[in-house]
N, CA, C and O atoms as a Tinker XYZ file with bonds, in Angstrom:
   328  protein
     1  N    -26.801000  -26.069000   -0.184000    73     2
     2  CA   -26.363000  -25.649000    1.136000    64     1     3
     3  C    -26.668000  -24.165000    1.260000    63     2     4     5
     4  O    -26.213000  -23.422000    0.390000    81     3
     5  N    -27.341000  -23.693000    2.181000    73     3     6
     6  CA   -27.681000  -22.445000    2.608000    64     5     7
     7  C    -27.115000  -22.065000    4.156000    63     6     8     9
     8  O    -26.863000  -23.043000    4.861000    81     7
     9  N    -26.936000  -20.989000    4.630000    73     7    10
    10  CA   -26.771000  -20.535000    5.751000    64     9    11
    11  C    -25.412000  -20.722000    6.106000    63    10    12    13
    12  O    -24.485000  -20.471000    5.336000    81    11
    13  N    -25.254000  -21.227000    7.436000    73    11    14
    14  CA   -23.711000  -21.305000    7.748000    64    13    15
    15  C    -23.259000  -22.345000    7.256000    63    14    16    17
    16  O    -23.904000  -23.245000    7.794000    81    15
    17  N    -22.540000  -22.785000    6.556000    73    15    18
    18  CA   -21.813000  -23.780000    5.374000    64    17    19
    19  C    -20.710000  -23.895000    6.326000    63    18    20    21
    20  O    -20.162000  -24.995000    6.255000    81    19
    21  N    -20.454000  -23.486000    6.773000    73    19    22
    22  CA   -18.922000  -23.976000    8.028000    64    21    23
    23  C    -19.617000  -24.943000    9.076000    63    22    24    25
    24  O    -18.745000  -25.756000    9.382000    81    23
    25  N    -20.730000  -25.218000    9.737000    73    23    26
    26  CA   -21.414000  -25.632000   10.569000    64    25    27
    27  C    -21.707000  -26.639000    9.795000    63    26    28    29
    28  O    -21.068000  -27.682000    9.655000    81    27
    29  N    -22.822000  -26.270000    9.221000    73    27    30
    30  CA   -23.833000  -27.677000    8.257000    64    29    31
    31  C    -23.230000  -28.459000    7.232000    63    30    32    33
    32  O    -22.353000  -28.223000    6.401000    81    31
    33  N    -23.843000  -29.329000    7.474000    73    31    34
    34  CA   -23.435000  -30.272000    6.249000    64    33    35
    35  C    -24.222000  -30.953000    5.486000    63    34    36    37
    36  O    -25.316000  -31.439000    5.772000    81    35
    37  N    -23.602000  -30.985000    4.422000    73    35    38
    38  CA   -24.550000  -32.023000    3.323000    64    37    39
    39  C    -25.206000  -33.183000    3.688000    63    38    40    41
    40  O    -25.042000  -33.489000    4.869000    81    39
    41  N    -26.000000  -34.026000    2.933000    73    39    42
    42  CA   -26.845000  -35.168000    3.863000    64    41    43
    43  C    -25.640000  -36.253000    3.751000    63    42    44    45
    44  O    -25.273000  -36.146000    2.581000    81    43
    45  N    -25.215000  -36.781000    4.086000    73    43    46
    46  CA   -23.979000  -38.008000    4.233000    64    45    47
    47  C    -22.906000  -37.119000    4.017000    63    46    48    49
    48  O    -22.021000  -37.971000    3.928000    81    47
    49  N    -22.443000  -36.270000    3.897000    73    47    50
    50  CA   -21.150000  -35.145000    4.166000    64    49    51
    51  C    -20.771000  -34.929000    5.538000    63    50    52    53
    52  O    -21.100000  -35.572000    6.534000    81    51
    53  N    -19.806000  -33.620000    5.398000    73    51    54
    54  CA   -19.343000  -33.140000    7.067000    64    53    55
    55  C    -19.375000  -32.072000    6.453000    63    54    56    57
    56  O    -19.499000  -31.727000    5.278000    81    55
    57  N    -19.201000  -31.425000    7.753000    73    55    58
    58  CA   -19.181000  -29.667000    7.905000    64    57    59
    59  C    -17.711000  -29.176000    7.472000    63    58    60    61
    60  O    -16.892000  -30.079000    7.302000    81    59
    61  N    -17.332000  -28.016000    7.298000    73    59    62
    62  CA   -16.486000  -27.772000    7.629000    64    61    63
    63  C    -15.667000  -28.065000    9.235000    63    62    64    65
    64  O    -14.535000  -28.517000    9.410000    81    63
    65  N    -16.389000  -27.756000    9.977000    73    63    66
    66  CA   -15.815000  -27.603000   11.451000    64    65    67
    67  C    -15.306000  -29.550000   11.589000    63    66    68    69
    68  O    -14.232000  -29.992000   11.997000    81    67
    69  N    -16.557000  -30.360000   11.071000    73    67    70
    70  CA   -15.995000  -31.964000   10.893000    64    69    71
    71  C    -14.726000  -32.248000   10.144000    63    70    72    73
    72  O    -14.120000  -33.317000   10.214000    81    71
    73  N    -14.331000  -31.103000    9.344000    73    71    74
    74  CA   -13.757000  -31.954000    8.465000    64    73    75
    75  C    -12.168000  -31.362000    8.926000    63    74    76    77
    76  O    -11.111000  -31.926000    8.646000    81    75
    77  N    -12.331000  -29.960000    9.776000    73    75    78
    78  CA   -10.916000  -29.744000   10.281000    64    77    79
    79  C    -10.651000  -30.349000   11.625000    63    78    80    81
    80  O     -9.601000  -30.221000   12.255000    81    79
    81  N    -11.747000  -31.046000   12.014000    73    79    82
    82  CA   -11.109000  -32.120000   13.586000    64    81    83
    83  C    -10.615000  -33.147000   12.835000    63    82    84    85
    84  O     -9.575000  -33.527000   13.373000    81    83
    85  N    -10.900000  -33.904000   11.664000    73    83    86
    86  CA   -10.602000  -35.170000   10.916000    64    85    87
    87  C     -9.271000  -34.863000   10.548000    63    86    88    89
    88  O     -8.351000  -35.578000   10.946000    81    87
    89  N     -9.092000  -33.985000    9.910000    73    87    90
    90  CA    -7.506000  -33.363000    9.777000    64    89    91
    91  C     -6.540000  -33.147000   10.273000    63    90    92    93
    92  O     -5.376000  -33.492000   10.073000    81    91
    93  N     -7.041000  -32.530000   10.980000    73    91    94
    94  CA    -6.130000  -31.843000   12.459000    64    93    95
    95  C     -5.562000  -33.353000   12.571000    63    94    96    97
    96  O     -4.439000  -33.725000   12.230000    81    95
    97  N     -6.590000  -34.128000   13.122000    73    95    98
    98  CA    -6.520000  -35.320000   14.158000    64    97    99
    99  C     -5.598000  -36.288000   12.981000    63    98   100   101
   100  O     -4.735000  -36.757000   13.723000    81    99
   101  N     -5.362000  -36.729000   11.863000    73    99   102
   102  CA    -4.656000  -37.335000   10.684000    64   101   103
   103  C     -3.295000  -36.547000   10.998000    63   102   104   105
   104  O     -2.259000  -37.137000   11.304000    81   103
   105  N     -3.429000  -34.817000   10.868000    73   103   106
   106  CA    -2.025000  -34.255000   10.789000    64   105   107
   107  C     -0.900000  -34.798000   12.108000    63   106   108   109
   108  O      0.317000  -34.975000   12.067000    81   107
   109  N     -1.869000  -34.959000   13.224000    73   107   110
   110  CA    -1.011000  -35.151000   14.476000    64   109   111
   111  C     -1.020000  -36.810000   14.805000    63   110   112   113
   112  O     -0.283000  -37.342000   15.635000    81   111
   113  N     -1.891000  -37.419000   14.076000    73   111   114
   114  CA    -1.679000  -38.641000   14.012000    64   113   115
   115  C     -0.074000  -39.039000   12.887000    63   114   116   117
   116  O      0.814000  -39.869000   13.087000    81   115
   117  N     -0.178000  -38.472000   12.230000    73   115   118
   118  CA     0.831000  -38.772000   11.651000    64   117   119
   119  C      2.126000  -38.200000   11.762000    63   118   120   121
   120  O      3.037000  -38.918000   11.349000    81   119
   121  N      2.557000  -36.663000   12.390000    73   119   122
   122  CA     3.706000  -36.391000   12.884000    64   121   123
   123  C      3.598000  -37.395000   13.644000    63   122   124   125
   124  O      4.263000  -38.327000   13.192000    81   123
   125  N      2.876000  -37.745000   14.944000    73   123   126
   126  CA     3.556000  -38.773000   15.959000    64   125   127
   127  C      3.872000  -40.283000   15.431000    63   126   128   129
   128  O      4.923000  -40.761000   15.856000    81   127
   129  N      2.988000  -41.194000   14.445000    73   127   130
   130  CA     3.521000  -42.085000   14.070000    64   129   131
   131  C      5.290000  -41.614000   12.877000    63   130   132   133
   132  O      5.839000  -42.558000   12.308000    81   131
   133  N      5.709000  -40.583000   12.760000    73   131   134
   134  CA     6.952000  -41.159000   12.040000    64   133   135
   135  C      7.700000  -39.629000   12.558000    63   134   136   137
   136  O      8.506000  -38.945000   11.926000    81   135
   137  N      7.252000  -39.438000   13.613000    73   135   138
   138  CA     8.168000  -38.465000   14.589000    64   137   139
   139  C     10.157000  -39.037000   14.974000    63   138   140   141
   140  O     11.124000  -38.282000   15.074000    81   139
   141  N     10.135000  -40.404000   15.085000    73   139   142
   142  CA    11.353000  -41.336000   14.959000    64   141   143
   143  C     12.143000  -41.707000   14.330000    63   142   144   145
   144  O     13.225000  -42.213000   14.627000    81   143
   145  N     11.465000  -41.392000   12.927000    73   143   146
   146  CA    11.747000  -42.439000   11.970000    64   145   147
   147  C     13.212000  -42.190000   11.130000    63   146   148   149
   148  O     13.834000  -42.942000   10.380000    81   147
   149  N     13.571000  -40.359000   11.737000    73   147   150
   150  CA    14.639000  -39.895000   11.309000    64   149   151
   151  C     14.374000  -39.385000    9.623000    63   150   152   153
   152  O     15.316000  -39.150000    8.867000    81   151
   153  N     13.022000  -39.277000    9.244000    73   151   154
   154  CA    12.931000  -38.585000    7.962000    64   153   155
   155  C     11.871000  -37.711000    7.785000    63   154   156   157
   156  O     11.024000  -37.525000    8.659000    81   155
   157  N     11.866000  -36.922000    6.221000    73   155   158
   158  CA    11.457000  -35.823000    6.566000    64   157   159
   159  C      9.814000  -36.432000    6.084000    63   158   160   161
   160  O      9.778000  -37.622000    5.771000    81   159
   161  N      8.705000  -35.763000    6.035000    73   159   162
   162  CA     6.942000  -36.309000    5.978000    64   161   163
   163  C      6.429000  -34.788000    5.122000    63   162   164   165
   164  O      6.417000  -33.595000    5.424000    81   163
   165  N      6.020000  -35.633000    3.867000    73   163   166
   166  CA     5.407000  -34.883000    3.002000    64   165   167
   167  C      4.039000  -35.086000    3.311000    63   166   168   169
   168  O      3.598000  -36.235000    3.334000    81   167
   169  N      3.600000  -34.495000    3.456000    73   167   170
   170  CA     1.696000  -34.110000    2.888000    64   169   171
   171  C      1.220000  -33.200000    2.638000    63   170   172   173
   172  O      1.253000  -32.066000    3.116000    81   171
   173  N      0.372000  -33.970000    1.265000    73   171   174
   174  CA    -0.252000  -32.833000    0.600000    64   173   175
   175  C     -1.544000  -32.985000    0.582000    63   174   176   177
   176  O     -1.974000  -34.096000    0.893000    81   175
   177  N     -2.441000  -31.976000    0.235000    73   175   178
   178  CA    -3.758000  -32.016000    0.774000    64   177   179
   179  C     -4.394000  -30.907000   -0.530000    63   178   180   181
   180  O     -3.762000  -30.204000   -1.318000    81   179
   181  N     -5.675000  -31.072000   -0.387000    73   179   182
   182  CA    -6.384000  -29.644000   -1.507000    64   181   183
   183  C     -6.421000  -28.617000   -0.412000    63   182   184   185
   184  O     -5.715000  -28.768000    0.585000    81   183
   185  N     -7.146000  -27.667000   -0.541000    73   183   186
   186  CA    -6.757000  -26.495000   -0.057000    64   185   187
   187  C     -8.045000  -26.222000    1.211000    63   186   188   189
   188  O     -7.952000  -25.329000    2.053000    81   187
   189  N     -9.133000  -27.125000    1.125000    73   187   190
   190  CA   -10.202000  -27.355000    2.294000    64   189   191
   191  C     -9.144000  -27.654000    3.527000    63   190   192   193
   192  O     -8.933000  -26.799000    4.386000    81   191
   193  N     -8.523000  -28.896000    3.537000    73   191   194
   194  CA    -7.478000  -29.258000    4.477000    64   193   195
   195  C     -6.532000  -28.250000    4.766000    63   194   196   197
   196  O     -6.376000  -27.861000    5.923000    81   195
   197  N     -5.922000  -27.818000    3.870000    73   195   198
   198  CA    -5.125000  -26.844000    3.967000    64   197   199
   199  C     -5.162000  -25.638000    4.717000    63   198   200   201
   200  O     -4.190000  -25.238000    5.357000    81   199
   201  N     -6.428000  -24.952000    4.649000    73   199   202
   202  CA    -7.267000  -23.771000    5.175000    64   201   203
   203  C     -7.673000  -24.341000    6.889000    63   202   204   205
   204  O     -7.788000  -23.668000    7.913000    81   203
   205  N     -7.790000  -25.547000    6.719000    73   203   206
   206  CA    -8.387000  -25.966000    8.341000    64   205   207
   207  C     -7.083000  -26.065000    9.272000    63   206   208   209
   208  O     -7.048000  -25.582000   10.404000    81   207
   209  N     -5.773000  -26.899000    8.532000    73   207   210
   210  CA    -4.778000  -27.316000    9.365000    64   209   211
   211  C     -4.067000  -25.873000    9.682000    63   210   212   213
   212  O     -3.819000  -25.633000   10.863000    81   211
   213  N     -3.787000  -25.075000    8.865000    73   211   214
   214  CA    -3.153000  -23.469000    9.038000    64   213   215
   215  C     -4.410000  -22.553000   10.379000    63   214   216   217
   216  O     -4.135000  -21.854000   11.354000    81   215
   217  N     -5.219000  -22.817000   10.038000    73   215   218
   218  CA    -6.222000  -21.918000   11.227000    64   217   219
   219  C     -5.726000  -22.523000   12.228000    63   218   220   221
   220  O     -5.213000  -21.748000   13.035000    81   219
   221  N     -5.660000  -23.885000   12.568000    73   219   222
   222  CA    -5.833000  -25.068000   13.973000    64   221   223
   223  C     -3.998000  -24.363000   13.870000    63   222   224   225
   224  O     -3.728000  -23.490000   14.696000    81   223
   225  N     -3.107000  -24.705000   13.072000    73   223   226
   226  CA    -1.950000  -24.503000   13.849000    64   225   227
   227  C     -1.237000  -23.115000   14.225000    63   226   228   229
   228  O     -0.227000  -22.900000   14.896000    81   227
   229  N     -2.376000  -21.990000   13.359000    73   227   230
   230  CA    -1.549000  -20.500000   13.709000    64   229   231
   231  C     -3.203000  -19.751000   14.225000    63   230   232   233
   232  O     -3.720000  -18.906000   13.494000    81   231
   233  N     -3.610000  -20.016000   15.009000    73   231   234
   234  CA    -4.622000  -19.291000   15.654000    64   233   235
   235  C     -4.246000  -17.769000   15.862000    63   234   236   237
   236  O     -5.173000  -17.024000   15.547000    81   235
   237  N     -3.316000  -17.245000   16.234000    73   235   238
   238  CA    -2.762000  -16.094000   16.425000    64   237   239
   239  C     -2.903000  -15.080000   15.438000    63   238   240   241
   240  O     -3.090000  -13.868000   15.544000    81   239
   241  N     -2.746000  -15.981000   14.259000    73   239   242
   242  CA    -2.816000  -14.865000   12.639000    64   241   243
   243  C     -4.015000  -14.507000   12.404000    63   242   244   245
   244  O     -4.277000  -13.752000   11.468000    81   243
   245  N     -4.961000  -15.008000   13.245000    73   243   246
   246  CA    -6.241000  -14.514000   12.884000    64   245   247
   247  C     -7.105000  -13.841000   11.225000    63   246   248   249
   248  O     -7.766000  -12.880000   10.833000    81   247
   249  N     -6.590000  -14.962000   10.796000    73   247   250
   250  CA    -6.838000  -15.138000    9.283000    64   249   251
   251  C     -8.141000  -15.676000    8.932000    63   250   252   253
   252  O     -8.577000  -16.755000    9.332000    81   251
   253  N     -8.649000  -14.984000    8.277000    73   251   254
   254  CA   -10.277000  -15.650000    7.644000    64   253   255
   255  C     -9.785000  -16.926000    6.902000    63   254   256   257
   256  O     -8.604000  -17.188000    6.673000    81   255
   257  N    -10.748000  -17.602000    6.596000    73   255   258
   258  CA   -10.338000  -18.694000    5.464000    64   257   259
   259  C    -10.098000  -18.436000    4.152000    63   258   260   261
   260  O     -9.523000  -19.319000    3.516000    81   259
   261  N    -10.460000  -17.254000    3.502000    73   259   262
   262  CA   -10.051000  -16.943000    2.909000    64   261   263
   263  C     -8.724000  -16.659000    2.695000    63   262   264   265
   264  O     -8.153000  -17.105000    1.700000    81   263
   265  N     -8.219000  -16.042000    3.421000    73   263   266
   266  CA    -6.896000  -15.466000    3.481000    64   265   267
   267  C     -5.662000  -16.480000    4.021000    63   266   268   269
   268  O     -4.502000  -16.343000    4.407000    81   267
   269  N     -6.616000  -17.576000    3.813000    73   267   270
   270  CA    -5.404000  -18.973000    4.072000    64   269   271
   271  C     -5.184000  -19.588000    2.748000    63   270   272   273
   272  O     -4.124000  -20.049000    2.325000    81   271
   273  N     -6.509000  -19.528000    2.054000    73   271   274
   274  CA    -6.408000  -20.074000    0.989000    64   273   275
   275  C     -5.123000  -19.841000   -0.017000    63   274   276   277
   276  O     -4.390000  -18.862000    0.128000    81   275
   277  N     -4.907000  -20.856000   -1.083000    73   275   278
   278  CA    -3.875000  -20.601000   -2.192000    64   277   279
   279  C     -4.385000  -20.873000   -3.442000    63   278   280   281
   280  O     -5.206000  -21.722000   -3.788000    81   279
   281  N     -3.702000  -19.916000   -4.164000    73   279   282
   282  CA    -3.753000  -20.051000   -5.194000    64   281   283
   283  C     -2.786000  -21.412000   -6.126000    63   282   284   285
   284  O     -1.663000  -21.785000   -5.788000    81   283
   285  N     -3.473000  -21.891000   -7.164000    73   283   286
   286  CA    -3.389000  -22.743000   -7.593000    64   285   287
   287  C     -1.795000  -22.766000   -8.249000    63   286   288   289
   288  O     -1.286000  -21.964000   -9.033000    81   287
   289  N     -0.979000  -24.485000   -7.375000    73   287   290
   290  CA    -0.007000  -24.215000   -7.374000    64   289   291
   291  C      1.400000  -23.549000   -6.067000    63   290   292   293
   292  O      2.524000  -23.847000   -5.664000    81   291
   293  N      0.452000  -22.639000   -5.897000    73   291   294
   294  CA     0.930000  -22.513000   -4.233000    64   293   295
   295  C      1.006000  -23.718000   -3.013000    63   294   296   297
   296  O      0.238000  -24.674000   -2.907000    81   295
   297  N      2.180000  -23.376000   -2.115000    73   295   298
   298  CA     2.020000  -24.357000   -1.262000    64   297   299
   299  C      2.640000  -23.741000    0.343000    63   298   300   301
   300  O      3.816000  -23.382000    0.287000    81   299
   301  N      2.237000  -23.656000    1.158000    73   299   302
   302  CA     2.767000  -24.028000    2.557000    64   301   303
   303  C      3.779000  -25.079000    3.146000    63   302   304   305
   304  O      3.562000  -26.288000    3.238000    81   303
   305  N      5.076000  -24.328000    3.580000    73   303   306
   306  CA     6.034000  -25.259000    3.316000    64   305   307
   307  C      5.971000  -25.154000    5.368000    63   306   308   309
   308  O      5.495000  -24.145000    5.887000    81   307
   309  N      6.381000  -26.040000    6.031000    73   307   310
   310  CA     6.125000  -26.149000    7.420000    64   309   311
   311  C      7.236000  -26.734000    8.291000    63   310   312   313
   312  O      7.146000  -27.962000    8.280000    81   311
   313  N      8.354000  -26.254000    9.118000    73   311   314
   314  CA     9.076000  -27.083000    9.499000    64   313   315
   315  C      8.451000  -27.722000   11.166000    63   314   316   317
   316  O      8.385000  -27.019000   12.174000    81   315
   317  N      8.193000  -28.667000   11.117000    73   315   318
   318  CA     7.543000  -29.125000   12.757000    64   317   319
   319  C      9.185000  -29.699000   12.923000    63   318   320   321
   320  O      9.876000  -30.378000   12.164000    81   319
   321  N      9.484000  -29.047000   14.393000    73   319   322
   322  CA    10.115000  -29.473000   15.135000    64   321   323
   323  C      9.663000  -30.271000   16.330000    63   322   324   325
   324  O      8.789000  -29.816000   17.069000    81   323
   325  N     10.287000  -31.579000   16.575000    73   323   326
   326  CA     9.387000  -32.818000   17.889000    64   325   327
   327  C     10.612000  -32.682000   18.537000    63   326   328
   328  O     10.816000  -33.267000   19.601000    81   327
């Protein structure tokens, strides 16, 4: 992989930019399926996901991807209120 690696993708892969709509779209698929259910929703993810769902939900922090990333062991703890 050369050039913009956030754009392009491998030959049968996704991009980065593919792989944080797939996410995104899982993260909010799944608050709304157990938004009811009266309990609390763990997910965990490696840190590709991780870096995409934190950009998509805090746009404001204007954080490189880097600076979303964690170190190994670290985690993002999140309270969604519905």
């Amino acid at each position: 992989i050369s050039g913009d690696n956030f754009s392009n993708k491998c030959p049968g892969g996704e991009s980065f930019v593919m792989m944080k709509q797939r996410v995104t779209d899982a993260f909010y698929d799944i608050i709304n399926k157990y938004k009811n259910a009266g309990k609390d929703i763990i997910i965990i993810l490696h840190s590709g996901p991780i870096v995409a769902l934190m950009e998509t939900l805090y746009p404001d922090e204007n954080k490189s991807y880097y600076e979303w990333r964690l170190n190994n062991g670290e985690l993002y703890s999140l309270e969604v209120n519905l």
